[in-house]
C-alpha positions as CSV (number, residue, x, y, z in Angstrom):
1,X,35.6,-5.0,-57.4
2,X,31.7,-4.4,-58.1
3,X,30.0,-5.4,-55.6
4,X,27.1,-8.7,-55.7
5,X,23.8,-8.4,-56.6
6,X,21.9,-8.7,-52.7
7,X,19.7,-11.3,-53.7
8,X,22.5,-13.8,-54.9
9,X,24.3,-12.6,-52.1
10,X,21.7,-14.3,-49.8
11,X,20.8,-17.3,-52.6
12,X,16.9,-15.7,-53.2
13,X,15.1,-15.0,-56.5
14,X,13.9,-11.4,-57.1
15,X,10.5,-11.2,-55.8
16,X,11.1,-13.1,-52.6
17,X,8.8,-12.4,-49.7
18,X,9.9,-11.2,-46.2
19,X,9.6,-14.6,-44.3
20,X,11.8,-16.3,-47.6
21,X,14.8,-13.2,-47.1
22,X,14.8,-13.8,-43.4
23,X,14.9,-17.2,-43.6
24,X,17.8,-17.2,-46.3
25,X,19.8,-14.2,-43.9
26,X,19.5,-17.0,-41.3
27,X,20.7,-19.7,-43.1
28,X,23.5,-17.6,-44.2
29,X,24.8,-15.8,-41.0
30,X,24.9,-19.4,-39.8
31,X,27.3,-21.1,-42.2
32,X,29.7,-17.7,-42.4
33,X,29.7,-17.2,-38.9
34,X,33.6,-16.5,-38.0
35,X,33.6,-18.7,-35.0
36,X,32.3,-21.3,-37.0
37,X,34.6,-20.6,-40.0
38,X,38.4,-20.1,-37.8
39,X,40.6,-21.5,-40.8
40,X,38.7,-19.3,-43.5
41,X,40.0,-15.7,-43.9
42,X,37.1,-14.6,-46.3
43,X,34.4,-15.8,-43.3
44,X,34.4,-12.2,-41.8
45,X,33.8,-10.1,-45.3
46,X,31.5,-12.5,-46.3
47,X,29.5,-12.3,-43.3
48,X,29.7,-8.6,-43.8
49,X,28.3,-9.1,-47.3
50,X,25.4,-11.5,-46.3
51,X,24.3,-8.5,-43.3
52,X,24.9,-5.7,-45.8
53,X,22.6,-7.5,-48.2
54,X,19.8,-8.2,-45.9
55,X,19.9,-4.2,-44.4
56,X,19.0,-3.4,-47.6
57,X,16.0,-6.3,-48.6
58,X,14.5,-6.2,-45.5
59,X,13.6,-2.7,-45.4
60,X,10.9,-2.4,-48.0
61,X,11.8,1.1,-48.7
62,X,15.2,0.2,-49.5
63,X,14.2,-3.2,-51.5
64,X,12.0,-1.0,-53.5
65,X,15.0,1.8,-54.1
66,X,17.4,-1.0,-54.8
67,X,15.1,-3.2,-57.2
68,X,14.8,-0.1,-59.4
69,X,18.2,1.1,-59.3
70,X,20.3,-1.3,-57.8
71,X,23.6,-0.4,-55.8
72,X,23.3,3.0,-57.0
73,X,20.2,3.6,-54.5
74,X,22.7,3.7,-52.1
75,X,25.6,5.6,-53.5
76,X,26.3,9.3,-52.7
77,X,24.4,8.6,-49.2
78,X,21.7,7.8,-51.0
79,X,19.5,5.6,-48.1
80,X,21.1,7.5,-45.3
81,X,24.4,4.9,-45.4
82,X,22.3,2.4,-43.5
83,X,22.3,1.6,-39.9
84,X,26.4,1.3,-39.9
85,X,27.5,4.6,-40.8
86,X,28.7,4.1,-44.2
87,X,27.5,4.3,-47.6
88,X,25.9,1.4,-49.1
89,X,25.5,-0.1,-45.6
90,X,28.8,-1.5,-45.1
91,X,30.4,-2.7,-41.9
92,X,34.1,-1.2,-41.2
93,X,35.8,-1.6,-38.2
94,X,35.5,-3.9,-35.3
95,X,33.2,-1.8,-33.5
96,X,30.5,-1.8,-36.4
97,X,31.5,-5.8,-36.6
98,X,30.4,-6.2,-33.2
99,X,27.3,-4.0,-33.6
100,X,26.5,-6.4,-36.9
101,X,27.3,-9.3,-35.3
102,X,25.4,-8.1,-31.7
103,X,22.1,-7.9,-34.2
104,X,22.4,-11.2,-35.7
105,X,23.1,-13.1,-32.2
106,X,20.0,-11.1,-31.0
107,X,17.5,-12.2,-34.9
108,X,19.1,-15.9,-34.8
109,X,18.8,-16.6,-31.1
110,X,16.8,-14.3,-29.3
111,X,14.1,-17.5,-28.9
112,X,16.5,-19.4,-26.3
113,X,18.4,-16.0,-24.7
114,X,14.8,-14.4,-24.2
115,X,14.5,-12.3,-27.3
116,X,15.4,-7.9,-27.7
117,X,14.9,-6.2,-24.3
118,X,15.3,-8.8,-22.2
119,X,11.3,-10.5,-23.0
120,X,12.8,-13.7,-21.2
121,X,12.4,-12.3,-17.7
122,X,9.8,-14.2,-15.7
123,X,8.8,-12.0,-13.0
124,X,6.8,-15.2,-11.7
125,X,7.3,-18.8,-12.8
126,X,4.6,-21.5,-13.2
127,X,4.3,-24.0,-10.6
128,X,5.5,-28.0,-11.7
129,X,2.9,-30.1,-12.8
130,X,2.6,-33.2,-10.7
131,X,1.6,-36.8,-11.8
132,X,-0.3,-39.6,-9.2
133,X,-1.2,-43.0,-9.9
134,X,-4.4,-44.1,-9.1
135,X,-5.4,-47.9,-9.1
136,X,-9.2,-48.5,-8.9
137,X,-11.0,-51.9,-9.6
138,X,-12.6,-53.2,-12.7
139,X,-16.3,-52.4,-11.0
140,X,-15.6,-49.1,-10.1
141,X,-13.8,-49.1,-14.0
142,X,-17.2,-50.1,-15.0
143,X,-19.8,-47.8,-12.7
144,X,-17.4,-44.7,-12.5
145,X,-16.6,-43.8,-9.2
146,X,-14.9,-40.7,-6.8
147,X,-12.4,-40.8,-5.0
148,X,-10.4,-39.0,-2.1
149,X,-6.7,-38.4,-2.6
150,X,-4.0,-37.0,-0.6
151,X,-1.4,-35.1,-2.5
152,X,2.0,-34.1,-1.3
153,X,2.5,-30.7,-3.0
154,X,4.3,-27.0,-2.3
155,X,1.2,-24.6,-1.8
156,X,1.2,-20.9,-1.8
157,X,2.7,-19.5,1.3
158,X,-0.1,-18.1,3.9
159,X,1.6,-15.4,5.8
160,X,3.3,-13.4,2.5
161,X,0.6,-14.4,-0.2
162,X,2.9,-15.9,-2.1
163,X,4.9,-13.1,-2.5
164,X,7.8,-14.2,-0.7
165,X,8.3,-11.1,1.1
166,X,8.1,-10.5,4.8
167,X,4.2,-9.3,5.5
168,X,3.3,-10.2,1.9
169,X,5.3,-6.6,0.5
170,X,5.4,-6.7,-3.4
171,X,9.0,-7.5,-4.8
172,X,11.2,-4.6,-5.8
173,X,12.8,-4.1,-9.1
174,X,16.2,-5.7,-9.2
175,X,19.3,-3.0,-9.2
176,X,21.7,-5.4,-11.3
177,X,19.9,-6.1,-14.6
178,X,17.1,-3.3,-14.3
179,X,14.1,-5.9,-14.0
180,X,15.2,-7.6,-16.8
181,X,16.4,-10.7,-16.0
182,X,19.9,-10.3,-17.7
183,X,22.8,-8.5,-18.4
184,X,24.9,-8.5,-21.1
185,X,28.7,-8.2,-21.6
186,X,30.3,-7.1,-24.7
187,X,33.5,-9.2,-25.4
188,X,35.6,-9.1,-28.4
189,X,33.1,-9.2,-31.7
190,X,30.3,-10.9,-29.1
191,X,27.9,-9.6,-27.1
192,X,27.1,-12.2,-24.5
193,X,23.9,-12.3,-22.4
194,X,23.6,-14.7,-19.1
195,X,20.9,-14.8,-16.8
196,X,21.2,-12.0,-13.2
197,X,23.5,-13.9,-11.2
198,X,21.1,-11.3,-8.6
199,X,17.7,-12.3,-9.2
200,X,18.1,-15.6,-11.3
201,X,16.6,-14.3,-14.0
202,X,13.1,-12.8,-12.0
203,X,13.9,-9.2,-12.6
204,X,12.7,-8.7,-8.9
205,X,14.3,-9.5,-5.8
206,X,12.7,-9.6,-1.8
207,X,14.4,-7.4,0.4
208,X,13.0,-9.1,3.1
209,X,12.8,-12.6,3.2
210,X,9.4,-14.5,4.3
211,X,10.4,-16.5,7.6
212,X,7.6,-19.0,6.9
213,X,8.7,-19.7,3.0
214,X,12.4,-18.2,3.2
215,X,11.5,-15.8,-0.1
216,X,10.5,-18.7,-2.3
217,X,6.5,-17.6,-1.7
218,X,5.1,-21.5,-1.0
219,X,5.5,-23.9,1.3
220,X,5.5,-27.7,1.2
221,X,1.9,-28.9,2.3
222,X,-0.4,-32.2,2.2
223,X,-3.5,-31.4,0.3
224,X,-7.0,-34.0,0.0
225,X,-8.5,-34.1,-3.4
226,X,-11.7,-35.6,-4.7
227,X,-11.2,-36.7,-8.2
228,X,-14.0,-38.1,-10.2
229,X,-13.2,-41.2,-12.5
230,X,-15.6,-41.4,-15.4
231,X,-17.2,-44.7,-16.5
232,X,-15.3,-46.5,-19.1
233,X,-11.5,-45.6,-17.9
234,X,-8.7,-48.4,-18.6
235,X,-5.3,-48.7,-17.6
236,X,-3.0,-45.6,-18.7
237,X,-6.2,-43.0,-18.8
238,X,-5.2,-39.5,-17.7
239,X,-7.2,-37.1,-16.0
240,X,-6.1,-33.5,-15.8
241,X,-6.6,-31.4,-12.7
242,X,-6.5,-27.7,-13.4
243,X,-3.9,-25.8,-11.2
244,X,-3.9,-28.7,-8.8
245,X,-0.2,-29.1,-8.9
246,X,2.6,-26.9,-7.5
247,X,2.3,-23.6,-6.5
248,X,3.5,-21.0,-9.0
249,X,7.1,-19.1,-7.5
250,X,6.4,-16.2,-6.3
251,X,2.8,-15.8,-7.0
252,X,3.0,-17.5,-10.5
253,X,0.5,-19.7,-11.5
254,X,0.0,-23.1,-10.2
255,X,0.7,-26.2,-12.2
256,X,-1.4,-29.0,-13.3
257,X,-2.0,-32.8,-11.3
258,X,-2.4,-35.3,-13.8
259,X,-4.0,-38.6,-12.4
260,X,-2.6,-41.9,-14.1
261,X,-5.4,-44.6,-13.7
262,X,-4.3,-48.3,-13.4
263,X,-7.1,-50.9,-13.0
264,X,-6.1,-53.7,-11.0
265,X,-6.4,-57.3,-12.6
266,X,-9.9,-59.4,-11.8
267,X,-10.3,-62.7,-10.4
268,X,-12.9,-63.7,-12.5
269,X,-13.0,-61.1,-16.1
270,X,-10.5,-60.2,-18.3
271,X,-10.8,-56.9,-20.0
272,X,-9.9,-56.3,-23.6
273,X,-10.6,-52.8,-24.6
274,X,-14.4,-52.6,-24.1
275,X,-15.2,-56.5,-24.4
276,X,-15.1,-59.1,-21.5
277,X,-13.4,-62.2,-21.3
278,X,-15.1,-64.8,-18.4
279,X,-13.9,-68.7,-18.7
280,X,-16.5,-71.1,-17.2
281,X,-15.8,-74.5,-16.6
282,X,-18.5,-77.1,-17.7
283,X,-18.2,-81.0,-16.7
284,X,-17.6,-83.5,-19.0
285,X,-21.1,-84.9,-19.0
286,X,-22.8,-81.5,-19.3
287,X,-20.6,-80.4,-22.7
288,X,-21.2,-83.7,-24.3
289,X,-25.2,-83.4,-23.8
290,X,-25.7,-80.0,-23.6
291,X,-27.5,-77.8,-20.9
292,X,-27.3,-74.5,-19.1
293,X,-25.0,-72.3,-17.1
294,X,-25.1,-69.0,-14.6
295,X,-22.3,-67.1,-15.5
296,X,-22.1,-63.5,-13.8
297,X,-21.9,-60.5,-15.1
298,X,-19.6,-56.7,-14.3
299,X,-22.5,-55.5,-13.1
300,X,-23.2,-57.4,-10.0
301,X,-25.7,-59.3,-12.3
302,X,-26.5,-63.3,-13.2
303,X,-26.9,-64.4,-16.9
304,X,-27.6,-68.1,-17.8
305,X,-25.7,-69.3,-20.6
306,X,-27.0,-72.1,-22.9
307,X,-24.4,-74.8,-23.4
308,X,-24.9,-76.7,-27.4
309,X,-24.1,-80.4,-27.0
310,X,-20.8,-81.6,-28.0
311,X,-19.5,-78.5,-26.8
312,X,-15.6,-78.4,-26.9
313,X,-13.3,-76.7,-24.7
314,X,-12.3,-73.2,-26.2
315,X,-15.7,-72.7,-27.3
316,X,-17.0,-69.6,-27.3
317,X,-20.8,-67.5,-26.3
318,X,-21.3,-64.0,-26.6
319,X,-23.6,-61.6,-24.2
320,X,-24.5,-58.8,-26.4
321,X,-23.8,-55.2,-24.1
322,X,-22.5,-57.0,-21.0
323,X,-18.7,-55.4,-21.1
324,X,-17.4,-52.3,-20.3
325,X,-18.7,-49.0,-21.3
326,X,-17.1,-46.9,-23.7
327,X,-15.2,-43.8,-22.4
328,X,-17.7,-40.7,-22.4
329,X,-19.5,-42.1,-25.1
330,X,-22.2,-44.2,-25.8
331,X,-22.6,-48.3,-25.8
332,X,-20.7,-51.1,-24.1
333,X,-19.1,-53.9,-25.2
334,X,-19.6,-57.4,-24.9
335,X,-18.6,-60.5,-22.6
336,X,-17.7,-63.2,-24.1
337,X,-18.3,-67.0,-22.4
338,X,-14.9,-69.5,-23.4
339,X,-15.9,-73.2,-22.3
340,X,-13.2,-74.9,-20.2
341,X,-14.7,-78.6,-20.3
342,X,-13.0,-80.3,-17.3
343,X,-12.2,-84.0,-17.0
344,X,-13.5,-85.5,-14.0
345,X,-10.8,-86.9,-11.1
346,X,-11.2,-89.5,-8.1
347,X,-14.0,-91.4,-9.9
348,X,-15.6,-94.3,-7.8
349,X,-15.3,-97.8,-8.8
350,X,-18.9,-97.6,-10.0
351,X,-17.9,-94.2,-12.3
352,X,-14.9,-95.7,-13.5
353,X,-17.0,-99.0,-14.9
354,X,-19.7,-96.5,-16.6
355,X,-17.0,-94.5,-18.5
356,X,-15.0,-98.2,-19.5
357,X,-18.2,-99.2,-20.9
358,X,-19.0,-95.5,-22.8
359,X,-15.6,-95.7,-24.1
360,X,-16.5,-99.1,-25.7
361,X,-19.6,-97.9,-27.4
362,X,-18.4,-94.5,-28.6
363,X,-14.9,-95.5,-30.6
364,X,-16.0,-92.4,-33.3
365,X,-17.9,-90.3,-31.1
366,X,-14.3,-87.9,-30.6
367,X,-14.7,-85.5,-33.6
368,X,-10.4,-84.4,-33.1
369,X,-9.8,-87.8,-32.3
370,X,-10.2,-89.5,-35.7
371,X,-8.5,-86.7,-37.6
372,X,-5.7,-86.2,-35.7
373,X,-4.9,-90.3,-35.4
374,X,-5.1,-90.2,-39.7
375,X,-2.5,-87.6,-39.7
376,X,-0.2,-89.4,-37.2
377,X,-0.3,-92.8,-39.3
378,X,0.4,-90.6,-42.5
379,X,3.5,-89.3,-41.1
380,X,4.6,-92.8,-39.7
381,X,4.2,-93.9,-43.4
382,X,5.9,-91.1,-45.1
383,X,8.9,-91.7,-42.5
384,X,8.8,-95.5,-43.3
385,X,9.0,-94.6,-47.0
């Protein structure tokens, strides 16, 4: 039976690039994979088809030889019978299965296993980032403000360096996996590769042993840390601490210390993004005729705050630049004044007759009152009706 042109082989239009081929290959060897395809007995010669078609395209010599003559480029031994022994690049017998197969575990998933030649081997790991909240007050919030910090925290061992060996002696090659980090094991069609079971995937091993750090190069320490908070920080701000976190294994690099700022609630200001809230209460007497009030400000400051007559509760004043700063940038916002007009309690005989007397000469002086009363006696008519 002629065999299938290689580009419909692999679903590509003539002319596709390198990265498109690849990409179709990968698609491909997926979906025909035999131990994905147990109850379909053309799986395995498909597969074969699918890698015999992409030895030949992904080569550009061979893509050029076969887009001018086609299968022919490959017949009479033609392109040196490909990688597989046989002409045309075919795959026959399970040993040349197994090599196929080997190759495309190695293409589709040499990411996660650690790629060709063993490029997942981590001689020395980076050290764990570590995270630490940090609640400060709205004022230091405001003005910015250092502070000292002690951090639980594995540091690099003193008396080997880090190195984990006795005397601080480098590491030595691991005789299991060569130094690289894995062996493989050929069963069946697969070739599986696991991580040293010797060196856990380091490549290197201690012969001996750091009594300080038993081997693992760092040891579990207490460290202080001054951290600078910028001006303008809120709740959930991070700051990032450059290898401040654990020590790498092994001599590896340290990790990071991210600082999680949480500003603590304020008896008197309520924070929303850069603006202030502050609510002042005002007596009863003072919103109806107007006057003045010292309110006080985030920085330690006083502000007087003119009050209009007939004032009502909820009312609100706004002090231009007298909120929070912004976040290494320029400006601040505002703080804004909300009235909370208060009704006066435990009146005197003498108070109480002043206010009986007021009430009698002001029956329209309650701007909500009137309104809200009409709406009432609508309703009251409406339900009558």
């Amino acid at each position: 039976m002629a065999k299938r042109d290689f580009y419909e082989v692999l679903g590509v239009e003539r002319g596709a690039s390198a990265e498109e081929l690849k990409k179709a290959y990968r698609k491909k060897a997926k979906e025909l994979h035999p131990d994905r395809n147990a109850d379909n007995p053309q799986a395995e010669s498909q597969f074969k088809e699918v890698n015999e078609a992409y030895e030949a395209l992904k080569d550009p010599q061979k893509k050029a030889a076969y887009d001018r003559f086609g299968h022919a480029a490959f017949d009479g031994g033609m392109g040196g019978g490909g990688p597989r022994g046989r002409p045309g690049g075919g795959y026959g017998g399970n040993a040349d299965f197994a090599s196929a197969f080997s190759d495309v575990f190695e293409d589709l998933f040499g990411d996660f296993v650690g790629g060709r030649g063993g490029g997942g081997r981590q001689r020395a790991s980076r050290g764990s980032d570590l995270r630490y909240n940090m609640g400060i007050t709205l004022e230091d919030a405001y003005s910015g403000t250092r502070k000292s910090i002690r951090v639980p925290t594995l540091s690099s061992c003193d008396a080997c360096n880090g190195t984990g060996a006795e005397g601080g002696a480098e590491p030595v090659t691991c005789p299991t996996c060569s130094g690289m980090g894995k062996v493989r094991a050929q069963q069946g069609f697969f070739t599986v590769e696991r991580t040293c079971p010797t060196c856990g995937g380091s490549g290197q091993i201690v012969k001996n042993p750091c009594k300080v750090c038993a081997g693992a190069g760092r040891v579990e320490k207490e460290r202080s840390l001054s951290v600078n908070v910028p001006a303008g920080v809120e709740t959930g701000t991070r700051i990032r601490l450059s290898s401040e976190g654990e020590a790498g294994l092994r001599g590896g690099p340290a990790g990071d210390l991210y600082i999680f700022i949480e500003v603590e609630d304020h008896p008197i200001f309520v924070r929303d993004g850069m603006n202030l809230y502050c609510r002042v209460p005002v007596s009863m007497a003072k919103a109806a005729l107007g006057g003045e009030v010292e309110v006080p400000t985030i920085d330690g400051g006083r502000s007087r705050v003119k009050v209009p007559a007939g004032s009502q509760s909820g009312r609100q004043m706004r002090l231009r630049s007298k909120g929070m700063p912004a976040l290494r940038g320029a400006g601040h916002g505002d703080m804004l004044i909300e009235l909370a007009v208060e009704t006066p309690v435990n009146l005197t005989a003498q108070q109480k007759e002043l206010l009986e007397e007021f009430e009698r000469l002001s029956p329209d002086n309650n701007p909500h009152s009137s309104g809200f009363f009409d709406k009432v006696k609508s309703f009251w008519d409406g339900m009558k009706g």
